[in-house]
C-alpha positions as CSV (number, residue, x, y, z in Angstrom):
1,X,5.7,-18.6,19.3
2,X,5.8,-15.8,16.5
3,X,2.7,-15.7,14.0
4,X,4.0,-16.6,10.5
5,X,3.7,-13.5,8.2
6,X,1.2,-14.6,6.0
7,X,-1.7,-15.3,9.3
8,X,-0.3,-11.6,9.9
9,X,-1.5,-10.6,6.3
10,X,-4.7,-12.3,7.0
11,X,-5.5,-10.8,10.1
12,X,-4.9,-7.1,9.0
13,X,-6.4,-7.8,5.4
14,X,-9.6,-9.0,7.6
15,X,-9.4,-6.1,10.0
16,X,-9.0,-3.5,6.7
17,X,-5.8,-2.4,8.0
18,X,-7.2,-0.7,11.0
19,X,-6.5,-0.8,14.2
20,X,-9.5,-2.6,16.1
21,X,-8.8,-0.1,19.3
22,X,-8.7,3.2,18.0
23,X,-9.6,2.9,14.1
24,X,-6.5,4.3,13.0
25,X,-5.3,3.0,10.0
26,X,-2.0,2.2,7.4
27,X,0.2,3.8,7.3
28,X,-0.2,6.7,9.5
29,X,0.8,4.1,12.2
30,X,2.4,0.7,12.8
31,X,0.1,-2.2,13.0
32,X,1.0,-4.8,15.1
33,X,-1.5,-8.5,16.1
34,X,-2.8,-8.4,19.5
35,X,-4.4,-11.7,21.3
36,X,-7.7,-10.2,22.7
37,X,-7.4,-13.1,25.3
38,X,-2.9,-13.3,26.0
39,X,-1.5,-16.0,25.7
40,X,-0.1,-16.1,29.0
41,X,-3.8,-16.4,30.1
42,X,-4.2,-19.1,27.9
43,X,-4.9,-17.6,25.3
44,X,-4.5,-19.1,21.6
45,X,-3.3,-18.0,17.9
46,X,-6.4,-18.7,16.5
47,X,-7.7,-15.8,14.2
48,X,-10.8,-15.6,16.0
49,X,-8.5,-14.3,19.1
50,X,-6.6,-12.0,16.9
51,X,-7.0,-8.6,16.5
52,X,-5.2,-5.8,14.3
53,X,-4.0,-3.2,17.1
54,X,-1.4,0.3,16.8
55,X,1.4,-0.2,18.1
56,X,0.7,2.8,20.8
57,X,-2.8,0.6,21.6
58,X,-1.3,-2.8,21.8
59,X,1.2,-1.6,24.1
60,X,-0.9,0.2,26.4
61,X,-3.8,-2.3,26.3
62,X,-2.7,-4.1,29.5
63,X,-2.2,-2.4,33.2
64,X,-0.2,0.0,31.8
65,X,-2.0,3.3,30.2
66,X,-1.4,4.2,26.9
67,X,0.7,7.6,27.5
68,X,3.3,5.5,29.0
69,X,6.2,4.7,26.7
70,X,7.6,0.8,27.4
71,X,11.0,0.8,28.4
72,X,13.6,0.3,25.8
73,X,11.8,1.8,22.9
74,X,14.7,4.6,23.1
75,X,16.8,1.9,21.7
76,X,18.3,2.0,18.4
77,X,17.5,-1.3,17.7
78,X,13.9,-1.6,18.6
79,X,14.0,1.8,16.3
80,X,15.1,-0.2,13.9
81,X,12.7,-3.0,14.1
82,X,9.7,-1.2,14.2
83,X,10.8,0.9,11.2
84,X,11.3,-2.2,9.6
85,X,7.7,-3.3,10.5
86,X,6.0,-0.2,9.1
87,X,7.9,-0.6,5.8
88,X,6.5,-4.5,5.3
89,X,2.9,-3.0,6.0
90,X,3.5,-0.5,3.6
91,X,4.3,-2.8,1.0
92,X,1.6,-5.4,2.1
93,X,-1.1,-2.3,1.8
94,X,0.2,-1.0,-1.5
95,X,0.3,-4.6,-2.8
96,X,-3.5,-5.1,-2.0
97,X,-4.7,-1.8,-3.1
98,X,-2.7,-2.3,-6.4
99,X,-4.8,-5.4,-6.8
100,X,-8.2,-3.6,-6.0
101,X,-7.2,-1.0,-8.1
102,X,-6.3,-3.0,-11.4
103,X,-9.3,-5.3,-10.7
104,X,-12.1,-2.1,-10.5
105,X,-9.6,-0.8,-13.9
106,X,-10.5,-4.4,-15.6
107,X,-13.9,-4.6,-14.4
108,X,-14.3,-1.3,-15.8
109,X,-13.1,-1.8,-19.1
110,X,-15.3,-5.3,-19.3
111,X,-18.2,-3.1,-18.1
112,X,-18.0,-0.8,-21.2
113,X,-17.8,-3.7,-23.7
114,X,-20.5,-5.3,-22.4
115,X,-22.3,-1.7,-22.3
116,X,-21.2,-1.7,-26.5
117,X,-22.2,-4.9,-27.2
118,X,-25.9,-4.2,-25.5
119,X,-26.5,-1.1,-27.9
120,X,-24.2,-2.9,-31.2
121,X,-21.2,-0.5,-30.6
122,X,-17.8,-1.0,-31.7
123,X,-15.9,-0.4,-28.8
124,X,-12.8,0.9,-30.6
125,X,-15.2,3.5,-32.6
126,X,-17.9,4.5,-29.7
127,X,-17.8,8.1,-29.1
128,X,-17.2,9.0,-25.6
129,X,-20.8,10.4,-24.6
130,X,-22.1,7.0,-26.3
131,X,-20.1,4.6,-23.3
132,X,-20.3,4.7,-19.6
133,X,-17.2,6.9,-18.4
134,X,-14.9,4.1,-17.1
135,X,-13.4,5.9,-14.5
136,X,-16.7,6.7,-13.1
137,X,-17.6,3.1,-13.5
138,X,-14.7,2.5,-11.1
139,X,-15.3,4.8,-8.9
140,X,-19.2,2.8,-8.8
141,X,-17.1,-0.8,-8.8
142,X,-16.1,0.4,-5.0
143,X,-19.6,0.5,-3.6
144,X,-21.2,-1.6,-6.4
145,X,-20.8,-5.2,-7.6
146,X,-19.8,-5.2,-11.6
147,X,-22.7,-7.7,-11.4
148,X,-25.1,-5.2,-10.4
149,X,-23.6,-2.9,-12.4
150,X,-24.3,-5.0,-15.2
151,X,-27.4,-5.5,-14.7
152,X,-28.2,-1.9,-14.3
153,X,-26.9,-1.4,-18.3
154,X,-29.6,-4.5,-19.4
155,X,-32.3,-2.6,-17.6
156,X,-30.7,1.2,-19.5
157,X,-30.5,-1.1,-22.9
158,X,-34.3,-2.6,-23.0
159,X,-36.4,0.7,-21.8
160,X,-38.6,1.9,-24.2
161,X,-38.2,5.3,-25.3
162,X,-33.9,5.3,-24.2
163,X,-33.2,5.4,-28.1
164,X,-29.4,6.0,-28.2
165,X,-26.8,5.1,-25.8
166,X,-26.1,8.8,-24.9
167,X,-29.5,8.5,-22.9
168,X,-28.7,5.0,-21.5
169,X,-25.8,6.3,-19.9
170,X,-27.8,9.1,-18.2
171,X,-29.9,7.1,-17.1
172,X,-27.6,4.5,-16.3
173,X,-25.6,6.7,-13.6
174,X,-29.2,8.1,-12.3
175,X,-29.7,4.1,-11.5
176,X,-26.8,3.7,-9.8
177,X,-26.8,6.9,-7.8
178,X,-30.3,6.3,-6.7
179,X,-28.9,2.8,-5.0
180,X,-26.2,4.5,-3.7
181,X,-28.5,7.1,-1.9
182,X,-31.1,5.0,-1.0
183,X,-28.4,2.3,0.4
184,X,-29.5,-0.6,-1.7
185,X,-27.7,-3.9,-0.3
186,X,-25.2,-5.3,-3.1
């Protein structure tokens, strides 16, 4: 039985677009699902037996290696297909880092408000060396939770001796590049 499209989505969303074999990702190459345990072994279509796979490592996983081309995929129609295939994850990648990327773009901009309204800015009058650099702040919203984030900008707003926001924001990035260095778990 063919996997529905959206336990598809799921499965490469889960595996980050990347091929579980060789760690190639989208879209350099077509992704295809591969059951870890086949089905004609009895195995099932339950996620947990699901793996994102290229389609050159799913289709030399079994007996045959994986320099040996399948027969039929000089057909026109199989071209066809698997053209087809790499345009859906194309679309289905772009779609999700679209969303990533608007969501790190809002979290950004709710990031400097909140920054203004802990040292009584007015957001639409804040000079630029007064605020956090918001596309810096996204750039941080990909390793760092807007949460932690936040909480780093309290911590810049109550220290004795960081009299204007200028300072804050120095010492606001040296906060969050020290976690990033030392690997501090988010």
């Amino acid at each position: 039985m063919r996997l529905s499209p959206k336990l598809r989505f799921e499965i490469f969303k889960r595996d980050q677009f990347t091929c579980r074999y060789c760690g190639r990702r989208t879209p350099d190459v077509v992704l295809e699902i591969d059951h870890v345990v086949p089905v004609a072994e009895g195995g099932s279509d339950d996620p947990e037996n699901l793996v994102t796979a290229c389609y050159e490592c799913n289709r030399g996983k079994g007996a045959t290696p994986l320099e040996v081309i399948p027969v039929g995929e000089d057909d026109v129609h199989y071209r066809t297909i698997l053209l087809a295939e790499r345009e859906l994850q194309l679309r289905e990648y772009n779609t999700l880092m679209r969303r990533v990327r608007e969501r790190e773009e809002q979290q950004a901009k709710e990031l400097v408000d909140y920054w203004c309204a802990l040292w009584y800015l007015d957001p639409q009058t804040a000079r630029h060396f007064e605020v956090p650099n918001p596309l810096r702040l996204e750039r941080y919203l990909q390793r760092i939770a807007a949460e932690d984030i936040a909480r780093a900008m309290r911590v810049c707003a109550t220290k004795p001796g960081l009299n204007y926001p200028s300072k804050g924001c120095n010492y606001l990035y040296g906060i969050l590049q020290r976690w990033l260095r030392e690997g501090v778990r988010f």
